[in-house]
ROKOLVO-532716 format. One record per residue (C-alpha): residue in three letters; x, y, z. Coordinates in Angstrom, 1 decimal, m for minus. Example, Ala and Ser with C-alpha at 12.3 -4.5 7.8 and 13.67 -1.06 7.14 Angstrom:
residues 2
<rec residuo="Ala" xx="12.3" yy="m4.5" zz="7.8"/>
<rec residuo="Ser" xx="13.7" yy="m1.1" zz="7.1"/>
END
This chain:
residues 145
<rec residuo="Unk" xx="50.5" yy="m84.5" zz="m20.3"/>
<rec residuo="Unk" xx="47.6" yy="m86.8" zz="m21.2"/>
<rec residuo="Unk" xx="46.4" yy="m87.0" zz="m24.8"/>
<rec residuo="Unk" xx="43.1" yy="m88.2" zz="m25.7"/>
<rec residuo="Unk" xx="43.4" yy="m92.2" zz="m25.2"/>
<rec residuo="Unk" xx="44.1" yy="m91.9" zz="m22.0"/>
<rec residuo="Unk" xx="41.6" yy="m89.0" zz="m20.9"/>
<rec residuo="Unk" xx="39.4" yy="m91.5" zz="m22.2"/>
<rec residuo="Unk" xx="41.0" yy="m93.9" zz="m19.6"/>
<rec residuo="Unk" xx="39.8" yy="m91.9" zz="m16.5"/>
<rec residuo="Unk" xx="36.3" yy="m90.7" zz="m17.8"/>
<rec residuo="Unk" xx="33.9" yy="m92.7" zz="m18.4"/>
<rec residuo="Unk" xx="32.0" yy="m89.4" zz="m20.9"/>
<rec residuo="Unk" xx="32.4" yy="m89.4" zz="m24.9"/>
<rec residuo="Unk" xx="30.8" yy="m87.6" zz="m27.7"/>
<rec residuo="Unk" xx="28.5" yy="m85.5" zz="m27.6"/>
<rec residuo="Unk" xx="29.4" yy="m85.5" zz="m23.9"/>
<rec residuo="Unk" xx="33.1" yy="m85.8" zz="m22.8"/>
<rec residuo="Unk" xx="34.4" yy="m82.1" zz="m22.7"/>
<rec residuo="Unk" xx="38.6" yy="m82.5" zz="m22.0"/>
<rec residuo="Unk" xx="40.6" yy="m82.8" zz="m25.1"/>
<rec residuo="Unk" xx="43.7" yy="m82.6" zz="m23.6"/>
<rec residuo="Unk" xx="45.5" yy="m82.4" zz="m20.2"/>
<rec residuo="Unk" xx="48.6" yy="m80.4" zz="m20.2"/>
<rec residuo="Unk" xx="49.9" yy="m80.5" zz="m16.2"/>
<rec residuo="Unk" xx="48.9" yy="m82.8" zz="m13.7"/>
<rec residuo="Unk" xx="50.6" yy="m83.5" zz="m10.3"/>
<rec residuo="Unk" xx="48.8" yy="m85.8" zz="m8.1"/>
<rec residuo="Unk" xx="46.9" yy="m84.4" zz="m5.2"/>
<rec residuo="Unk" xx="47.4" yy="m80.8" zz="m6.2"/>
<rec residuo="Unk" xx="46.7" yy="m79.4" zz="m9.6"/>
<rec residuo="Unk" xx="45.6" yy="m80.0" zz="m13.3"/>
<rec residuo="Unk" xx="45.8" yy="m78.2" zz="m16.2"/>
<rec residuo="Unk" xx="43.7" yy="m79.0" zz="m19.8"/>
<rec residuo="Unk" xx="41.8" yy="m77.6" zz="m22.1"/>
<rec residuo="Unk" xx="38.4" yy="m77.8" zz="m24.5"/>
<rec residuo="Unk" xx="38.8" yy="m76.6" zz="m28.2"/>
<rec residuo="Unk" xx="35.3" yy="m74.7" zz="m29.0"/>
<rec residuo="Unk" xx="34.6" yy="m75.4" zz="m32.6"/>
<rec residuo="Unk" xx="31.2" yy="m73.8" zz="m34.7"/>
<rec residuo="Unk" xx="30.6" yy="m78.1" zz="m34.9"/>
<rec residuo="Unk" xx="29.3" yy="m78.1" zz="m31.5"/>
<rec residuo="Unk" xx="26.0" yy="m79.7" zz="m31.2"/>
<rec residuo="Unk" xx="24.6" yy="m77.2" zz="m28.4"/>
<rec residuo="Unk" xx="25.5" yy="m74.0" zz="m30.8"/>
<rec residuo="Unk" xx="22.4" yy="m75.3" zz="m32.9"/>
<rec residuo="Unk" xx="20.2" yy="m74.1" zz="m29.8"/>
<rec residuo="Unk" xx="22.4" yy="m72.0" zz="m27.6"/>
<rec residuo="Unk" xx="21.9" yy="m69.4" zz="m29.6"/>
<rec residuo="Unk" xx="21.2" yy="m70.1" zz="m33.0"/>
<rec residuo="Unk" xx="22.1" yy="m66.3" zz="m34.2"/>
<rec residuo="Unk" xx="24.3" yy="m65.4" zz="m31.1"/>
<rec residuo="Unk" xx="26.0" yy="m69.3" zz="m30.8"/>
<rec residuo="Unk" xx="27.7" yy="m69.1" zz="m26.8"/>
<rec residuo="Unk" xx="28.7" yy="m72.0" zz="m25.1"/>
<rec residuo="Unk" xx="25.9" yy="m72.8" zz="m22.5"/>
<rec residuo="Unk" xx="27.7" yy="m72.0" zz="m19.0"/>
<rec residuo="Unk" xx="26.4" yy="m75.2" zz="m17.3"/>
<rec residuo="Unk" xx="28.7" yy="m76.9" zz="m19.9"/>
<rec residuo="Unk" xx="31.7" yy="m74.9" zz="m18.6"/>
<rec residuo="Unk" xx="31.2" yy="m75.8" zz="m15.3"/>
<rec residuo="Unk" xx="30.7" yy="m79.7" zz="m16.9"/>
<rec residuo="Unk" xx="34.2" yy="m79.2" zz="m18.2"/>
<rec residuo="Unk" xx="35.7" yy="m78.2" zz="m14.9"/>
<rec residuo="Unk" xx="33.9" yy="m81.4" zz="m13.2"/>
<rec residuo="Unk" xx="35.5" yy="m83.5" zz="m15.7"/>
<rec residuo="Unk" xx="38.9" yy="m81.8" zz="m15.5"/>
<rec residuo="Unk" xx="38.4" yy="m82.3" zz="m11.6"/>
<rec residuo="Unk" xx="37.5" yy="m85.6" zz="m12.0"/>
<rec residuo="Unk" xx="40.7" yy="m86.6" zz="m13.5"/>
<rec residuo="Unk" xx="42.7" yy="m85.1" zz="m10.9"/>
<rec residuo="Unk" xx="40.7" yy="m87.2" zz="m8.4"/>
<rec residuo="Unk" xx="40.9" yy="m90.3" zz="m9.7"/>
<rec residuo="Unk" xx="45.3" yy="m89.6" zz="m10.7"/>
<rec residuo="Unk" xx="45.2" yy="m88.3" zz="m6.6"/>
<rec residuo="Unk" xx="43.8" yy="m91.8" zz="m5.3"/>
<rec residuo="Unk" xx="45.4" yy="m94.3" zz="m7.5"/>
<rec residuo="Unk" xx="42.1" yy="m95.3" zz="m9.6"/>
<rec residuo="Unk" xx="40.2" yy="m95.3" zz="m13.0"/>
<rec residuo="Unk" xx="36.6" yy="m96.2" zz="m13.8"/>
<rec residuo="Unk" xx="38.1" yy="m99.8" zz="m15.2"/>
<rec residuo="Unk" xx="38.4" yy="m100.2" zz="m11.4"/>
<rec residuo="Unk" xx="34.6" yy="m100.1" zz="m11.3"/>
<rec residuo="Unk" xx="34.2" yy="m96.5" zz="m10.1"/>
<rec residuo="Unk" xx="33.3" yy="m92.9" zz="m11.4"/>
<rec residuo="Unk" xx="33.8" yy="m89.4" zz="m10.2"/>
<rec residuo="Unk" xx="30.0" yy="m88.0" zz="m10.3"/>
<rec residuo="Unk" xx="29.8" yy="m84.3" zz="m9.8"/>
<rec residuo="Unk" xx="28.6" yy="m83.4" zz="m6.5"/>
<rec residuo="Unk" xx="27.9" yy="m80.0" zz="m6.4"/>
<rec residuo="Unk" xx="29.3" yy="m76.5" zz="m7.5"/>
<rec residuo="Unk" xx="29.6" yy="m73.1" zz="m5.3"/>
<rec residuo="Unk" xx="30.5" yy="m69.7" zz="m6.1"/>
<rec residuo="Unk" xx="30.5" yy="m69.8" zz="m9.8"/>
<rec residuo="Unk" xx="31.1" yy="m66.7" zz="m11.4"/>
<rec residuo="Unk" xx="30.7" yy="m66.4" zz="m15.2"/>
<rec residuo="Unk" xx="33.0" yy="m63.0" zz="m17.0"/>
<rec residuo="Unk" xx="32.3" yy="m63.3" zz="m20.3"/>
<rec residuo="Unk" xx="31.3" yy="m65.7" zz="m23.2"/>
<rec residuo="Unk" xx="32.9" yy="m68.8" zz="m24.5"/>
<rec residuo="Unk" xx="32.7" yy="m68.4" zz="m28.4"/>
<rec residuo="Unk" xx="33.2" yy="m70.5" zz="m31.3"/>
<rec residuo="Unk" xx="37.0" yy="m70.7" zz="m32.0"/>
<rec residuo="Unk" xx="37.7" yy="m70.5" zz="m28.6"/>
<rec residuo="Unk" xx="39.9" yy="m72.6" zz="m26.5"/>
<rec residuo="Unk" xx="38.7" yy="m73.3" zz="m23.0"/>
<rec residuo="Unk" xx="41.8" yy="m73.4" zz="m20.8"/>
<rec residuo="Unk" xx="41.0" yy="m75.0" zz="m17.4"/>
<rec residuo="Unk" xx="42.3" yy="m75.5" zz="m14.4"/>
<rec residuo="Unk" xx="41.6" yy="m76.8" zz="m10.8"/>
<rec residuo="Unk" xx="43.6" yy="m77.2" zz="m7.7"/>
<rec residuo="Unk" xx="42.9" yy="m79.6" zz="m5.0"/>
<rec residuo="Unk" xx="41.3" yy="m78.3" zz="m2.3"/>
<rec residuo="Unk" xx="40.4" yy="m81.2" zz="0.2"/>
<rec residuo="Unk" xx="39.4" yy="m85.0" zz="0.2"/>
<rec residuo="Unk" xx="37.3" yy="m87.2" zz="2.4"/>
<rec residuo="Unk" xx="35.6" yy="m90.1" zz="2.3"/>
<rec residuo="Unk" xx="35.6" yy="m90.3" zz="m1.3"/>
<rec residuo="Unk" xx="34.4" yy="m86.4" zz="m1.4"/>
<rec residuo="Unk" xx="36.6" yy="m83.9" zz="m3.1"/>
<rec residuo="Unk" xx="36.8" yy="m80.2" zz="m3.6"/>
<rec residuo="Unk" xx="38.3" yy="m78.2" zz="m6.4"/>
<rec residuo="Unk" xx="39.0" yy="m74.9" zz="m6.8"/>
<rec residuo="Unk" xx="38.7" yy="m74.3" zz="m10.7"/>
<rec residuo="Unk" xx="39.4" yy="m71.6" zz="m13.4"/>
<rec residuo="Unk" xx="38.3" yy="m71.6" zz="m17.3"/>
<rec residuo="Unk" xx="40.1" yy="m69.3" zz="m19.4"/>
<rec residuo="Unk" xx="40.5" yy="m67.9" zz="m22.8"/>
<rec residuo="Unk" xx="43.4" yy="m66.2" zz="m24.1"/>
<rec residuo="Unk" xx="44.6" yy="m65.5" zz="m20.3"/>
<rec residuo="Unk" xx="41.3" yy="m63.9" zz="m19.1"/>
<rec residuo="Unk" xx="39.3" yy="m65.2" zz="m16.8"/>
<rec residuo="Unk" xx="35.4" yy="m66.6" zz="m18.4"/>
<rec residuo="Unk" xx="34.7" yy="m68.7" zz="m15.1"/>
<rec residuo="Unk" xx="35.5" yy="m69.3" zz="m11.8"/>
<rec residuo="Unk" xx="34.0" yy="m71.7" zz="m9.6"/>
<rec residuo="Unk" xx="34.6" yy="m74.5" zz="m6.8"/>
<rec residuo="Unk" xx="33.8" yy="m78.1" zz="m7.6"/>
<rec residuo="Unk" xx="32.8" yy="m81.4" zz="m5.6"/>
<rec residuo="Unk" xx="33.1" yy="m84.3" zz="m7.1"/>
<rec residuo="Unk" xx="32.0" yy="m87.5" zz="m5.4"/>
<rec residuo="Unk" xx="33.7" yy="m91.3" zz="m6.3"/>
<rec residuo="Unk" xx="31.3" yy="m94.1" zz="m6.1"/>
<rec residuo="Unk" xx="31.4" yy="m97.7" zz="m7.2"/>
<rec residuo="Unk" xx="29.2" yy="m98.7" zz="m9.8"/>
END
């Protein structure tokens, strides 16, 4: 389990931006499990939709990345105080089910589907109460910065 200080230590994102709050399984180089807490407080609710507030489902499959991106970096050995980040690199088949509301709790999850050359592939899951809201496979690329 990773609390908050140390998901801080393998992504480089924070407020408004960083979109873990806590991971709950992780076994290097094959799965992780965290989750986002979905509060009213949300900055994008002002916009996204003012009388309808849904959480925007771009920032979903940001959450996934960054879930992903953890698993990377605990699967090679590295964090960005090494001098590198996990960028997302693309997203396939993504598959929305229904909204993610205020209140909610954005249970993710991805499993490691392959890694080369610093290119990785996830297959990811957000949930809420047990039912599927997203589905979607991830690439995340590492580079040096």
């Amino acid at each position: 389990m990773m609390k908050i200080n140390e998901i801080l230590e393998y992504l480089p994102h924070r407020y408004p931006f960083l979109l873990v709050d806590r991971v709950t399984e992780v076994e290097k180089g094959v799965s992780i499990k965290g989750y986002k807490n979905i509060s009213f407080n949300e900055n994008f609710f002002q916009g996204h939709f003012p009388d309808n507030p849904i959480m925007p489902g771009v920032l979903i499959i940001e959450a996934m990345a960054q879930l992903s991106g953890i698993l990377g970096f605990v699967t090679v050995g590295r964090k960005p105080s090494d001098g590198v980040v996990q960028y997302l690199a693309g997203s396939s088949k993504a598959r929305f089910k229904r909204p993610v509301l205020p209140g909610d709790r954005l249970d993710m999850e991805a499993e490691f589907l392959s890694g080369k050359r610093g290119i990785y592939k996830f297959e990811c899951r957000a949930l809420v109460d047990g039912e599927v809201v997203c589905t979607a496979e991830i690439l995340t690329a590492e580079r040096e910065v």
